[in-house]
C-alpha positions as CSV (number, residue, x, y, z in Angstrom):
1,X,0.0,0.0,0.0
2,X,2.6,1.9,0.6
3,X,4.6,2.1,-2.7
4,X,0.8,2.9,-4.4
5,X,0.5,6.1,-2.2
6,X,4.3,6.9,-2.5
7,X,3.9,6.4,-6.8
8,X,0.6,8.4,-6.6
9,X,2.2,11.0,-4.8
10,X,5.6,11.1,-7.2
11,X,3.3,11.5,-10.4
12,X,1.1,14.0,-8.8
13,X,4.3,16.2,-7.8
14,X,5.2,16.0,-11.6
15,X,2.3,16.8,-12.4
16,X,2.3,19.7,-9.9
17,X,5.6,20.7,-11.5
18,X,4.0,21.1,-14.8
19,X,1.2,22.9,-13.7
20,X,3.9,25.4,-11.8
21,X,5.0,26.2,-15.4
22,X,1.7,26.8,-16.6
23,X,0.5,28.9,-13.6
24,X,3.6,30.8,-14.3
25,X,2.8,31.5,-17.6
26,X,-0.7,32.5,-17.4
27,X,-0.2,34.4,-14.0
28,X,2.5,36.4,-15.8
29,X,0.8,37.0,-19.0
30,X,-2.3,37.9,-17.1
31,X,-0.5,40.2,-14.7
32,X,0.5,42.9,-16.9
33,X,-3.2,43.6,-18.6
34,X,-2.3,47.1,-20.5
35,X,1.4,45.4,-21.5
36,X,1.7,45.0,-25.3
37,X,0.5,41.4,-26.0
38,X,4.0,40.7,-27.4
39,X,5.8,41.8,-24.4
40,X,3.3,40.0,-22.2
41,X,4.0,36.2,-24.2
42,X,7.7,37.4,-23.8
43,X,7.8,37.9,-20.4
44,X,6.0,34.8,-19.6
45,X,8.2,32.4,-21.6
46,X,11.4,34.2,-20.2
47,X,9.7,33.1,-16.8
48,X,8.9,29.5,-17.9
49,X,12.4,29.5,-19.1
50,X,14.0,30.6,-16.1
51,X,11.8,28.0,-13.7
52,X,12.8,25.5,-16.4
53,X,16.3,26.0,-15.7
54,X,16.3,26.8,-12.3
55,X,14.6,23.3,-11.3
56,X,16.7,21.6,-13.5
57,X,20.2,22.8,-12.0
58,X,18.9,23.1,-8.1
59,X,15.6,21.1,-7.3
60,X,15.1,18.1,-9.7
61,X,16.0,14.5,-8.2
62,X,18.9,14.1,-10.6
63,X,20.1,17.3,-10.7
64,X,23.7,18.0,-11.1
65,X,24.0,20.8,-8.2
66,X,23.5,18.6,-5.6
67,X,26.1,20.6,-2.6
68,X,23.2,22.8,-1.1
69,X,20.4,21.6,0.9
70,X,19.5,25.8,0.4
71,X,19.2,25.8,-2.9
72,X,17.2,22.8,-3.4
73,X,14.5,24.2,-0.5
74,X,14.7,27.7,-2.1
75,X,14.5,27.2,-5.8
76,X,11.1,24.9,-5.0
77,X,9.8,27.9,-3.1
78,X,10.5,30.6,-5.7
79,X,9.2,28.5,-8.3
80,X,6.2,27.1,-6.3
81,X,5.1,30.0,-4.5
82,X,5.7,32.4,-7.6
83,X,3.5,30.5,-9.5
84,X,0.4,30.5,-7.2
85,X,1.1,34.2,-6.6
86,X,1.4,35.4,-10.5
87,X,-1.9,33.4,-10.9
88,X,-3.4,35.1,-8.3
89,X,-1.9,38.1,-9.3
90,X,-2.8,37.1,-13.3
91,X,-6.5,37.0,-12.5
92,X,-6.7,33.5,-11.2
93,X,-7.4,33.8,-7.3
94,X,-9.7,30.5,-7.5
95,X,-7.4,28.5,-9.1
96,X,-3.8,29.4,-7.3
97,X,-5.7,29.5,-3.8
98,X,-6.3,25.3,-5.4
99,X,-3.4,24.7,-7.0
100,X,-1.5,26.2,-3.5
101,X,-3.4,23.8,-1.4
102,X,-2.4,20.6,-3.5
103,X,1.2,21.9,-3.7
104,X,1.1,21.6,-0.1
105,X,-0.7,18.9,0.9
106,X,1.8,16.9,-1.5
107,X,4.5,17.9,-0.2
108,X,3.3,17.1,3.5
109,X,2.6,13.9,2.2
110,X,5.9,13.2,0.6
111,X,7.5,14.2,3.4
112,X,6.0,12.3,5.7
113,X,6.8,9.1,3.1
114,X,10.2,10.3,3.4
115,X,10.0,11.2,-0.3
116,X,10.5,15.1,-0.1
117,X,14.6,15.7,1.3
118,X,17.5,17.0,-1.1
119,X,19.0,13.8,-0.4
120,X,16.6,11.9,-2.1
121,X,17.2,10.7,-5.7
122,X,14.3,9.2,-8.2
């Protein structure tokens, strides 16, 4: 039982991950409402970009930066929490105020599975 709650979780935290990238995107696109539209789709690719990076180098499980527990916890924050706030921000109070309260209650979860550390490879 277990290893189904613990895979469960894992998919829905990549799933949350992806939806981080979309939040991002629409939260910043919707954020800036009188920007040109081609400054506004610029800005929030630069932003996907960036988060893309960021969690790439310093948060994913196989990530070659691996020497700072700080980095790991911080780069998962930026990302995470500037997400739900540029959605919020973007128009989308409803659906960050959500997509915050999953991001959280997986990560208790994973946590308390032992899943969620900067030690912890996949």
């Amino acid at each position: 039982m277990r290893k189904v709650v613990t895979g469960t979780q894992l998919m829905l935290r990549l799933l949350l991950e992806l939806a981080a990238l979309v939040a991002l995107a629409v939260g910043s696109y919707g954020a800036w409402p009188d920007a040109p539209v081609v400054l506004r789709a610029l800005i929030a690719l630069a932003l996907v970009a960036l988060a893309v990076v960021l969690w790439g180098r310093y948060a994913a499980p196989r990530r070659p930066v691996r020497d700072s527990a700080a980095l790991w916890y911080g780069v998962q924050l930026l990302i995470w929490g500037g997400a739900v706030a540029l959605l919020a921000f973007g128009g989308h109070p409803g659906w960050a105020f959500g997509l915050g309260v999953v991001m959280v209650v997986n990560t208790a979860v994973l946590w308390s599975l032992g899943q969620w550390s900067p030690a912890v490879e996949h």
